[in-house]
MDAnalysis code that builds the backbone (N, CA, C; Angstrom):
import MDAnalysis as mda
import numpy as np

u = mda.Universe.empty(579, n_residues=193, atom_resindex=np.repeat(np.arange(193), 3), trajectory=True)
u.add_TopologyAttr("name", ["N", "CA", "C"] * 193)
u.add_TopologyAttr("resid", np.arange(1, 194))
u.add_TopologyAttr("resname", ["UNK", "UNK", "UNK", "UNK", "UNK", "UNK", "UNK", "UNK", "UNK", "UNK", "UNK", "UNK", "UNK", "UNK", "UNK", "UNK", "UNK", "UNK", "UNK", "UNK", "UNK", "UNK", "UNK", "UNK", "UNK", "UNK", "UNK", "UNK", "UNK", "UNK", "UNK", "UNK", "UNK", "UNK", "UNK", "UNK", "UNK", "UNK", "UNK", "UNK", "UNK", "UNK", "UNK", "UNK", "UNK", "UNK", "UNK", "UNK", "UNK", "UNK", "UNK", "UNK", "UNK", "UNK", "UNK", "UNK", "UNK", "UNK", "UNK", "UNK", "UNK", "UNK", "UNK", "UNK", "UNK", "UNK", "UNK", "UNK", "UNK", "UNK", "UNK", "UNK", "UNK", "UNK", "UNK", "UNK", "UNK", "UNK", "UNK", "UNK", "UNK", "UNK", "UNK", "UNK", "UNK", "UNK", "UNK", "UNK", "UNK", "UNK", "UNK", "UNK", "UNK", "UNK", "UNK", "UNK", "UNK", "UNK", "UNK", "UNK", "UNK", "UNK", "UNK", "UNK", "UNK", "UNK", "UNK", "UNK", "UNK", "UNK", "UNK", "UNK", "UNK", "UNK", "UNK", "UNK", "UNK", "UNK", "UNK", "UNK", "UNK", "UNK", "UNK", "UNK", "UNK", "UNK", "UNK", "UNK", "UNK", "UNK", "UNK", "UNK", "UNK", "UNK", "UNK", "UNK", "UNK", "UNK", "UNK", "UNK", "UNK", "UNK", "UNK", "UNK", "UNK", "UNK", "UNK", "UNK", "UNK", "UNK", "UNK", "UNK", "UNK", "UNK", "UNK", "UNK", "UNK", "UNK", "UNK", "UNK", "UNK", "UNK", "UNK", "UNK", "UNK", "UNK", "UNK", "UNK", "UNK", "UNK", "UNK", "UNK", "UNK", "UNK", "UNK", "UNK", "UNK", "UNK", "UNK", "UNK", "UNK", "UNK", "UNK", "UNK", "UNK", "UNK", "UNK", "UNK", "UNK", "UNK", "UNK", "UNK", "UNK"])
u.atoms.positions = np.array([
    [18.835, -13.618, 43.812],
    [18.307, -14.234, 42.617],
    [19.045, -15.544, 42.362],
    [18.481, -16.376, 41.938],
    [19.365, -17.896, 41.663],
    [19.982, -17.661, 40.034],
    [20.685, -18.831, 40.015],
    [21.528, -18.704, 39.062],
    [20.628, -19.370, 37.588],
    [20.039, -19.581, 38.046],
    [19.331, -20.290, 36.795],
    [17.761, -19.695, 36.733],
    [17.630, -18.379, 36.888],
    [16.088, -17.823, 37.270],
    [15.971, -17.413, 35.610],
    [14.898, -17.614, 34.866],
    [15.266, -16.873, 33.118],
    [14.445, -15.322, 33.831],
    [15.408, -14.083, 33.626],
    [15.143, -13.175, 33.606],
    [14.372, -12.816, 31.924],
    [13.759, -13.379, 31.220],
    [13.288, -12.714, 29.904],
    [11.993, -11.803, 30.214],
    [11.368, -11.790, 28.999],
    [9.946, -11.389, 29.387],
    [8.962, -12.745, 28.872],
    [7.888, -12.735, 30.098],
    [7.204, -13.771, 29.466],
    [6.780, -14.378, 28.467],
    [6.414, -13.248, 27.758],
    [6.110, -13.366, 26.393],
    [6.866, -13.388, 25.511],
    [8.219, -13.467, 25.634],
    [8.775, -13.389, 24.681],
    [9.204, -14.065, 23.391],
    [8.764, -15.570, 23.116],
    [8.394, -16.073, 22.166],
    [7.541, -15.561, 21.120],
    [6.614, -15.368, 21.587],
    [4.819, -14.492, 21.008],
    [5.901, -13.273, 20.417],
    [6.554, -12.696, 21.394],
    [7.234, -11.383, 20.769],
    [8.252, -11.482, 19.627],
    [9.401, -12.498, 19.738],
    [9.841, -13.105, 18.175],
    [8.717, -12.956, 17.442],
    [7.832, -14.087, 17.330],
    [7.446, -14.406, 16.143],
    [6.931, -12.860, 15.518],
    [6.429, -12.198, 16.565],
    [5.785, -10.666, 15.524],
    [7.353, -9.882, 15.265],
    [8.073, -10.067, 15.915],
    [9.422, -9.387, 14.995],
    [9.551, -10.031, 13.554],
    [9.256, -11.060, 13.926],
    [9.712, -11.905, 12.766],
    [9.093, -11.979, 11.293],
    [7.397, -11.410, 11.857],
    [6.775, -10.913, 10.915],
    [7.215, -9.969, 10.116],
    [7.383, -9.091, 11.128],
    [8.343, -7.215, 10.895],
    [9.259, -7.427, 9.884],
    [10.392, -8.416, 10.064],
    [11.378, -8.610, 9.437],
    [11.280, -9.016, 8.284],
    [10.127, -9.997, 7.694],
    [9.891, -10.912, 6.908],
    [9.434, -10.356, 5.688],
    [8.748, -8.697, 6.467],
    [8.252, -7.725, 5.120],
    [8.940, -7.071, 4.374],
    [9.982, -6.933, 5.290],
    [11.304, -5.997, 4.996],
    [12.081, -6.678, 4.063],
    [12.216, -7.806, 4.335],
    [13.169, -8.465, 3.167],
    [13.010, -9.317, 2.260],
    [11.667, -9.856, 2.090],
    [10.928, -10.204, 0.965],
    [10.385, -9.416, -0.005],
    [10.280, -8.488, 0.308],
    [10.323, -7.225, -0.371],
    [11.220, -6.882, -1.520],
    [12.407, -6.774, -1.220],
    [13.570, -6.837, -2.157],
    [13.679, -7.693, -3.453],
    [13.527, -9.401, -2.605],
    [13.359, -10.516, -3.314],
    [12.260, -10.632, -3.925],
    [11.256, -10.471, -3.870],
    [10.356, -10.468, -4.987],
    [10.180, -9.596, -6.087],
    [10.681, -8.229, -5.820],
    [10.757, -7.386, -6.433],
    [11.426, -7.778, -7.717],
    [12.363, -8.317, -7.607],
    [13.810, -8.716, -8.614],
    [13.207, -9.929, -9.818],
    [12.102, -10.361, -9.491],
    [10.876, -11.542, -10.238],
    [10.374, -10.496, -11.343],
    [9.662, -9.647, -10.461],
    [8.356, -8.425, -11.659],
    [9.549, -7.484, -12.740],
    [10.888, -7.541, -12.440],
    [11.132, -6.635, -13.218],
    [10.926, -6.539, -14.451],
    [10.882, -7.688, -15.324],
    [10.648, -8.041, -16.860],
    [8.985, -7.191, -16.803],
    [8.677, -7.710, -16.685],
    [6.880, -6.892, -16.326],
    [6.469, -5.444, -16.108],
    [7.787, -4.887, -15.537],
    [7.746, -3.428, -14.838],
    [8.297, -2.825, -16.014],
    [9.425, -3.632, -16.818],
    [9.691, -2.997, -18.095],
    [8.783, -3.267, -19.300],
    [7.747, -4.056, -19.473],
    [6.425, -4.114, -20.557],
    [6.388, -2.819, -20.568],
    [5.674, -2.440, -22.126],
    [4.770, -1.176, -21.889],
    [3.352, -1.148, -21.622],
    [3.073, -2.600, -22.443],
    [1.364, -2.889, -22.399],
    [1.480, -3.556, -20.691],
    [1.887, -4.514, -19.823],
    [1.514, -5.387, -19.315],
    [2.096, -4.044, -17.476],
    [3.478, -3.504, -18.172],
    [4.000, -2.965, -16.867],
    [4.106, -1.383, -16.908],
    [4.733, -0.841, -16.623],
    [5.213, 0.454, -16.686],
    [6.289, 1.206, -17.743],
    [6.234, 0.026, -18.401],
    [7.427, 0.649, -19.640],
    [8.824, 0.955, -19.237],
    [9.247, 0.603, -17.963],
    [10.215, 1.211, -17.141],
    [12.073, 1.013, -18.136],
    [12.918, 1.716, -18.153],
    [13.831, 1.243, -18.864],
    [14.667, 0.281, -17.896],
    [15.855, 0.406, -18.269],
    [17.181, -0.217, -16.867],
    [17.204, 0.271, -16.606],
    [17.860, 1.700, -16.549],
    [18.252, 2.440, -15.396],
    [17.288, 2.783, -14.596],
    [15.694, 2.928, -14.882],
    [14.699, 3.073, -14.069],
    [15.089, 1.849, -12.988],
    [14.534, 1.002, -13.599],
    [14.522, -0.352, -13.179],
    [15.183, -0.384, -11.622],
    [16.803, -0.200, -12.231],
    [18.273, 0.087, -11.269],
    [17.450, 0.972, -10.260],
    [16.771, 1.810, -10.287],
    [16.314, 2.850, -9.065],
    [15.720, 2.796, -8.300],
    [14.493, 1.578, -9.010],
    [13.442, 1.233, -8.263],
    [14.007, 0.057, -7.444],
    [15.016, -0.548, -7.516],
    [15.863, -1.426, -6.716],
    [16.567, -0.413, -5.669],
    [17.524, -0.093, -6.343],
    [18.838, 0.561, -5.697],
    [17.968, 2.277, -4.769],
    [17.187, 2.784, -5.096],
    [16.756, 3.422, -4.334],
    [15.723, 3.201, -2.653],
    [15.777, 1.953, -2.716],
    [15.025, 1.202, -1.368],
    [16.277, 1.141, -0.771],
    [17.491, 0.769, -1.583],
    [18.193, -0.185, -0.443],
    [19.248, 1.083, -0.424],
    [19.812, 2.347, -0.700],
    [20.661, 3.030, -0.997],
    [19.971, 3.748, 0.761],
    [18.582, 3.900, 0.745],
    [17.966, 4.787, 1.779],
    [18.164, 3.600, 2.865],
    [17.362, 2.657, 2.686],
    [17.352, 1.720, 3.667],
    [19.057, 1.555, 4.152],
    [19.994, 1.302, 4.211],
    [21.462, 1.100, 3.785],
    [22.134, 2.423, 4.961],
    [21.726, 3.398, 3.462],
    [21.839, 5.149, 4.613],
    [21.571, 5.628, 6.135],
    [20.132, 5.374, 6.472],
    [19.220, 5.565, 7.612],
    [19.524, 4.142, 8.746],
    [20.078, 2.996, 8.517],
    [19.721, 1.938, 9.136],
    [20.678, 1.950, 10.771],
    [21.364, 2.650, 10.462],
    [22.645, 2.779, 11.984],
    [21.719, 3.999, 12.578],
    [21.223, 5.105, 12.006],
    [20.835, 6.309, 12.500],
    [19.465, 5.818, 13.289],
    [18.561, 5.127, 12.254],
    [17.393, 5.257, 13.213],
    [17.509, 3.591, 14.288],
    [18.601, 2.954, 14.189],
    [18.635, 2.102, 15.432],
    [18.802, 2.943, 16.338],
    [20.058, 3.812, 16.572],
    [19.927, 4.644, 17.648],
    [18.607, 5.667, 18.066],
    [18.450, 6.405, 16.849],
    [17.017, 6.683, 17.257],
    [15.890, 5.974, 17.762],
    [15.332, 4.949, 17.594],
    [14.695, 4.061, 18.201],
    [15.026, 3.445, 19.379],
    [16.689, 3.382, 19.938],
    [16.868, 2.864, 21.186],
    [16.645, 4.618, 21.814],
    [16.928, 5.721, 21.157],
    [16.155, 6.731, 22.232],
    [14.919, 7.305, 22.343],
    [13.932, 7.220, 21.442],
    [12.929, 7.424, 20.953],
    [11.458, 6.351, 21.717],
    [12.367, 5.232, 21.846],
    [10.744, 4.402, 22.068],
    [11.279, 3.348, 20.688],
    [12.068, 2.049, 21.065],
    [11.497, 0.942, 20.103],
    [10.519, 0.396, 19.625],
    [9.323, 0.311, 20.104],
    [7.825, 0.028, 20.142],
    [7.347, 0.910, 19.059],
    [7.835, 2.482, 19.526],
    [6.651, 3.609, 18.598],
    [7.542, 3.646, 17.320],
    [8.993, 3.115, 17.329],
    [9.788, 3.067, 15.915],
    [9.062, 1.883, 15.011],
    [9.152, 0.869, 15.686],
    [8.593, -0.541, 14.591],
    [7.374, -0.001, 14.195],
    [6.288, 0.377, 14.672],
    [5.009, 0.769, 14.904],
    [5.010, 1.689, 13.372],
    [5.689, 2.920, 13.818],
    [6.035, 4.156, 12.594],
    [6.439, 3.307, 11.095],
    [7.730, 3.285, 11.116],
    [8.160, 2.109, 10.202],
    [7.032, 0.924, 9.772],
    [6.586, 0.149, 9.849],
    [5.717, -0.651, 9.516],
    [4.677, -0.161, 9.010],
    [3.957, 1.292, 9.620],
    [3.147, 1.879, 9.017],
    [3.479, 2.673, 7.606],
    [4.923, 3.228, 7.899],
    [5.160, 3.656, 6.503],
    [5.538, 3.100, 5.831],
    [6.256, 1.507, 5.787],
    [6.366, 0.421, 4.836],
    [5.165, 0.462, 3.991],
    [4.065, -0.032, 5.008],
    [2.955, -0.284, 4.080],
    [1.718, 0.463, 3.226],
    [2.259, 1.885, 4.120],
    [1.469, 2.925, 3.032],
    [2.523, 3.086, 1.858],
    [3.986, 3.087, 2.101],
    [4.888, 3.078, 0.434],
    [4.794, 2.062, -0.194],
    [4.309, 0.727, 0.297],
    [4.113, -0.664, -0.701],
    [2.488, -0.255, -1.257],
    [1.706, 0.102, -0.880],
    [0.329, 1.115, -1.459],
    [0.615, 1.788, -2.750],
    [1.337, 2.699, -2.135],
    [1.951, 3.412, -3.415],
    [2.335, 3.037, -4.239],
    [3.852, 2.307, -4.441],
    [4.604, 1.386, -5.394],
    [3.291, 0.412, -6.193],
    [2.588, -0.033, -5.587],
    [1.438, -0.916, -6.206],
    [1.069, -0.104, -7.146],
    [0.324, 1.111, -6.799],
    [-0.486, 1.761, -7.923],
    [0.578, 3.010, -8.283],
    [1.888, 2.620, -8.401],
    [2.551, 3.676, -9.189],
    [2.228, 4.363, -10.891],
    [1.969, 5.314, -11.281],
    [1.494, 5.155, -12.824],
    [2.990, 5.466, -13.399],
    [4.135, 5.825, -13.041],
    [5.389, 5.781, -13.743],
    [6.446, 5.264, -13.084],
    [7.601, 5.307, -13.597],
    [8.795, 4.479, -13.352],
    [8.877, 5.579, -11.900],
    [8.880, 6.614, -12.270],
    [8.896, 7.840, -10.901],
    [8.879, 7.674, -10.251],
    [7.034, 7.586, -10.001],
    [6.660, 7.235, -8.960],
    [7.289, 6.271, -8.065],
    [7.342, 4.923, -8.761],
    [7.624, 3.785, -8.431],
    [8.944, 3.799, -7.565],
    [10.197, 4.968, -8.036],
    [11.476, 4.745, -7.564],
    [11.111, 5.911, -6.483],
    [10.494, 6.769, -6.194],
    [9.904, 7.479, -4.825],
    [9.316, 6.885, -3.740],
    [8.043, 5.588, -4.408],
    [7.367, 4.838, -3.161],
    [8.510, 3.999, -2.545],
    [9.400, 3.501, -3.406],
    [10.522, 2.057, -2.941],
    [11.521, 3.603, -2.229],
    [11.898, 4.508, -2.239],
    [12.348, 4.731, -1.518],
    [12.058, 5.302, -0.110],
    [10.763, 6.328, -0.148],
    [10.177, 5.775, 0.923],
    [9.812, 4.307, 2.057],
    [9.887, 2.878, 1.392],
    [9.548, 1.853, 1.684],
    [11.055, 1.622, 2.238],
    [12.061, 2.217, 1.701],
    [13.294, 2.337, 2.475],
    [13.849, 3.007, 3.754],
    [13.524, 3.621, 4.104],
    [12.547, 4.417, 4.904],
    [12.149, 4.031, 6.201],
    [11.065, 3.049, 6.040],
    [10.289, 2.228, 6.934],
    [10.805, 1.133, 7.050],
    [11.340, 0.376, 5.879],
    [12.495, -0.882, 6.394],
    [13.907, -0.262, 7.437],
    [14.248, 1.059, 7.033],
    [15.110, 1.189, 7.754],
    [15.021, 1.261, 9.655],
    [13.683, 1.382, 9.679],
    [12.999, 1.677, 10.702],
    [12.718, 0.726, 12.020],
    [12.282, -0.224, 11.282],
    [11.739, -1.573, 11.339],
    [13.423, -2.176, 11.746],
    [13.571, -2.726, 10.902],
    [15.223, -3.778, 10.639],
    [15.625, -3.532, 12.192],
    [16.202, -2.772, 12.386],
    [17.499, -2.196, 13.812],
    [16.541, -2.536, 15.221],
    [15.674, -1.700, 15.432],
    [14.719, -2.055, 16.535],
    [14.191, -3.453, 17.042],
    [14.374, -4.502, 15.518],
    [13.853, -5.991, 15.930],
    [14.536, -6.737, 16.737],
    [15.925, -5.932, 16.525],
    [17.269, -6.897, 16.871],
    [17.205, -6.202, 18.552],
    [17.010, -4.758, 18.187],
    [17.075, -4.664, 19.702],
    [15.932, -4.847, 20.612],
    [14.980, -4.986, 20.359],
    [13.903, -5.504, 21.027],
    [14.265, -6.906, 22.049],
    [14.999, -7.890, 20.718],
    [15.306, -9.155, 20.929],
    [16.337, -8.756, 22.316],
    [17.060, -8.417, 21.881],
    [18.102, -8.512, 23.345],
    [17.636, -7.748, 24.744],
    [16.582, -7.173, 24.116],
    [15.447, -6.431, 25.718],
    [14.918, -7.761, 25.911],
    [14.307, -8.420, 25.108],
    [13.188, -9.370, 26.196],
    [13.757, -10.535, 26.563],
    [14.900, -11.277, 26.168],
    [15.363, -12.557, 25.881],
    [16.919, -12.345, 26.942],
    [16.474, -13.218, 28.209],
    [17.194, -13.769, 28.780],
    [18.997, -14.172, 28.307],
    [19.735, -13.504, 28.831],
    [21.372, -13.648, 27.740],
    [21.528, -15.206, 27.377],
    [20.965, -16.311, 27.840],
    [21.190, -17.303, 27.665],
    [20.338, -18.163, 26.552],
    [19.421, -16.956, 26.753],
    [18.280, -17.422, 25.179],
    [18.529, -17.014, 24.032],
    [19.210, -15.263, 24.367],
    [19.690, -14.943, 23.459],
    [19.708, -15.054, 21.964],
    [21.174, -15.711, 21.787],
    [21.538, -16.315, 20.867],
    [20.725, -17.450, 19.835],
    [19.764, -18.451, 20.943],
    [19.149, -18.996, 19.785],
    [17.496, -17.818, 18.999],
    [17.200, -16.893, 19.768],
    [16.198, -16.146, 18.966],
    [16.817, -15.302, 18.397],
    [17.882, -14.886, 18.411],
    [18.774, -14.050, 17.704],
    [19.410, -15.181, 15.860],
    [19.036, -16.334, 16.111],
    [19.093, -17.300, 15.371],
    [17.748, -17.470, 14.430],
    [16.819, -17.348, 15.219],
    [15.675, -17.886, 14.926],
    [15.226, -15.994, 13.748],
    [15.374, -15.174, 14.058],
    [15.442, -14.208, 13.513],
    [16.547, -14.005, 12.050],
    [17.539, -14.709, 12.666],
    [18.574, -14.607, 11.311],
    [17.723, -15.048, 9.983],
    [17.061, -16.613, 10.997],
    [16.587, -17.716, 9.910],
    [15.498, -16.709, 9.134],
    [14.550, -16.210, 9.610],
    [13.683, -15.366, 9.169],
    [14.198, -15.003, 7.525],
    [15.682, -14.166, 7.775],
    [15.698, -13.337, 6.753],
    [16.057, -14.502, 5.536],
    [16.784, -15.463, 5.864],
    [16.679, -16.527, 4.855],
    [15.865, -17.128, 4.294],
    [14.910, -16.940, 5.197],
    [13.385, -17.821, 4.529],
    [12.784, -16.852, 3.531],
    [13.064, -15.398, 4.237],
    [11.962, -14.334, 3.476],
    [13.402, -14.587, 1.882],
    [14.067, -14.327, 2.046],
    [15.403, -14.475, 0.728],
    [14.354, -15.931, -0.480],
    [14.474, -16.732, 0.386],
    [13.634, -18.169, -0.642],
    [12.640, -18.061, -0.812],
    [12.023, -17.414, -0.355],
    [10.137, -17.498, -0.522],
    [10.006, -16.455, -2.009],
    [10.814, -15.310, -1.832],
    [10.411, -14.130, -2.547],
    [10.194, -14.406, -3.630],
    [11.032, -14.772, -4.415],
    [10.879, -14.978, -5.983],
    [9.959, -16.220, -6.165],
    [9.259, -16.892, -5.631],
    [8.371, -17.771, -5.262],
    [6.813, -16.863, -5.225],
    [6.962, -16.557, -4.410],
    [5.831, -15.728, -3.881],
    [5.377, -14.775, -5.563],
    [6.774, -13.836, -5.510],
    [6.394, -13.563, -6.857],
    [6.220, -13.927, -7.829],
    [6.479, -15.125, -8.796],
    [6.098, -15.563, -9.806],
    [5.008, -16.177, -9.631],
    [4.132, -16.745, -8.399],
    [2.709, -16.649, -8.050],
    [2.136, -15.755, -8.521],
    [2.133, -14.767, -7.653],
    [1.645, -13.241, -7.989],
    [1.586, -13.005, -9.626],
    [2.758, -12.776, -9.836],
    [2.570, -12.165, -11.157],
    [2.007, -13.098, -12.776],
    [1.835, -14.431, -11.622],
    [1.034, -15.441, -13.038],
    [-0.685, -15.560, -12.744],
    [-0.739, -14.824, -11.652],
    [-2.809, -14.682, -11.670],
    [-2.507, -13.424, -11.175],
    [-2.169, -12.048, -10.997],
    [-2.641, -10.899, -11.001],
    [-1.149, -10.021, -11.462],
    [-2.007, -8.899, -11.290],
    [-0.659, -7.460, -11.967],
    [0.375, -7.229, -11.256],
    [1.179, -6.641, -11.625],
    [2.543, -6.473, -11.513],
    [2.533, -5.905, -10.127],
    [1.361, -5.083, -9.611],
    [1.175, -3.966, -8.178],
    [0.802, -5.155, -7.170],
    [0.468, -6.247, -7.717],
    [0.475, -7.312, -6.224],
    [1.826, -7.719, -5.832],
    [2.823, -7.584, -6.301],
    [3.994, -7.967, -6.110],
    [4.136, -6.479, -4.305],
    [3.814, -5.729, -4.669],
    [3.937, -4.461, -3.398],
    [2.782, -4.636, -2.228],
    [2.061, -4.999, -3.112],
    [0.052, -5.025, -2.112],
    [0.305, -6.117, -1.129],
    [0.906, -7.385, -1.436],
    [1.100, -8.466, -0.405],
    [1.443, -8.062, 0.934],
    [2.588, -6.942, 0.491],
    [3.129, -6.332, 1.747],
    [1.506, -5.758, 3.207],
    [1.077, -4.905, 2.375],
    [-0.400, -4.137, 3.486],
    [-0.610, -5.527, 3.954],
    [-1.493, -6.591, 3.996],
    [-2.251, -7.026, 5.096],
    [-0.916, -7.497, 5.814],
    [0.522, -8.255, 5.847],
    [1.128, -8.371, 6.460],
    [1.785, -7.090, 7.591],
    [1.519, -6.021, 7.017],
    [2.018, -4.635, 7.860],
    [1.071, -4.483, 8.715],
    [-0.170, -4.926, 8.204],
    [-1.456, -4.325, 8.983],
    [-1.662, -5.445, 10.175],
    [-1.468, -6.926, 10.003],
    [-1.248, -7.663, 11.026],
    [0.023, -7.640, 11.944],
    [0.816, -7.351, 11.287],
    [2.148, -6.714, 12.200],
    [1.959, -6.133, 13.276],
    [1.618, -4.560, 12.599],
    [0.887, -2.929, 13.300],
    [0.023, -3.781, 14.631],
    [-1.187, -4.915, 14.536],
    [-2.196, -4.670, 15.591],
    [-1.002, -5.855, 16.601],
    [-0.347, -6.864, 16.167],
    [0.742, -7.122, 16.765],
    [1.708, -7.090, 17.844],
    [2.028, -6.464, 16.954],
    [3.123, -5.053, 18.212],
    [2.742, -4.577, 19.034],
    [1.235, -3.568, 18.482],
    [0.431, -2.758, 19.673],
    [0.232, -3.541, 20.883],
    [-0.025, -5.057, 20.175],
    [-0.974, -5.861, 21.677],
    [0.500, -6.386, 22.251],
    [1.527, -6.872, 21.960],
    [2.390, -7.976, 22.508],
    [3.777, -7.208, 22.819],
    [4.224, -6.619, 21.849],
    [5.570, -5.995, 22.016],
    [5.475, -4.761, 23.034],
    [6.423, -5.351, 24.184],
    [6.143, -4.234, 25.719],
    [7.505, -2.564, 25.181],
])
């Protein structure tokens, strides 16, 4: 083999960018969330939710997500990375379903932790995907280009959400998530080996 042959996978650009999607749901998620809370505590406009609800429907995504995130990387490097993002992404976006049409604070801190869940799922597998398809010398800059991801999804969020929540209800702040999961999901299936 020569010294300069790129062992990656061909595709592996095409394959970032749908990680990058993956990633982008996962952590915009958080950040927008932190916009609707005034809204989630209305009684007429949101859910009436108190603080400490509030605190749950936060801190219960990321307490699970947080918990599960070392366990199911390894699970997914033995399991099948492909059928982990795949799983995860699907249950992201059936718990952002949920959280949308939550009718109590309850609910709401059950779907986000489920949605913790599927971020936990998602997150670990992107990174290792990346170092399956990407040549050691490419590495580092899509391992970059992925970091950037989570920074962008960090600035967009509270953006995105005060959109949202100034022409529709408080449950689009979660709903945005489905068509991005659902373009993810056909994604992966076609590109990620």
């Amino acid at each position: 083999m020569e010294p300069h042959e790129n062992t990656g996978h061909p595709r592996r650009w095409a394959i970032l960018g749908v990680l990058v999607i993956s990633l982008l749901v996962v952590v915009l998620d958080n950040t927008i969330l932190n916009v609707a809370l005034r809204t989630l505590a209305d009684p007429v406009h949101g859910l009436g939710a108190s603080q400490g609800e509030l605190e749950w429907a936060i801190n219960s995504y990321t307490l699970v997500f947080a918990g599960l995130l070392f366990t199911f990387g390894v699970l997914g490097d033995r399991a099948g990375r492909k059928r982990f993002l795949v799983i995860g992404l699907v249950l992201f976006g059936l718990a952002s379903l949920l959280s949308a049409y939550a009718q109590s604070p309850a609910q709401l801190v059950g779907a986000r932790a489920l949605m913790g869940i599927g971020g936990a799922a998602i997150m670990p597998v992107t990174l290792s995907i990346i170092s399956n398809v990407f040549d050691p010398r490419e590495r580092g800059r899509a391992i970059g280009v992925w970091a950037g991801a989570v920074g962008l999804a960090v600035a967009i969020g509270p953006i995105l959400g005060g959109a949202l929540l100034e022409h529709y209800w408080w449950g689009s702040v979660f709903l945005i998530n489905v068509p991005v999961v659902v373009v993810g999901v056909v994604l992966v299936a076609l590109l990620v080996p």
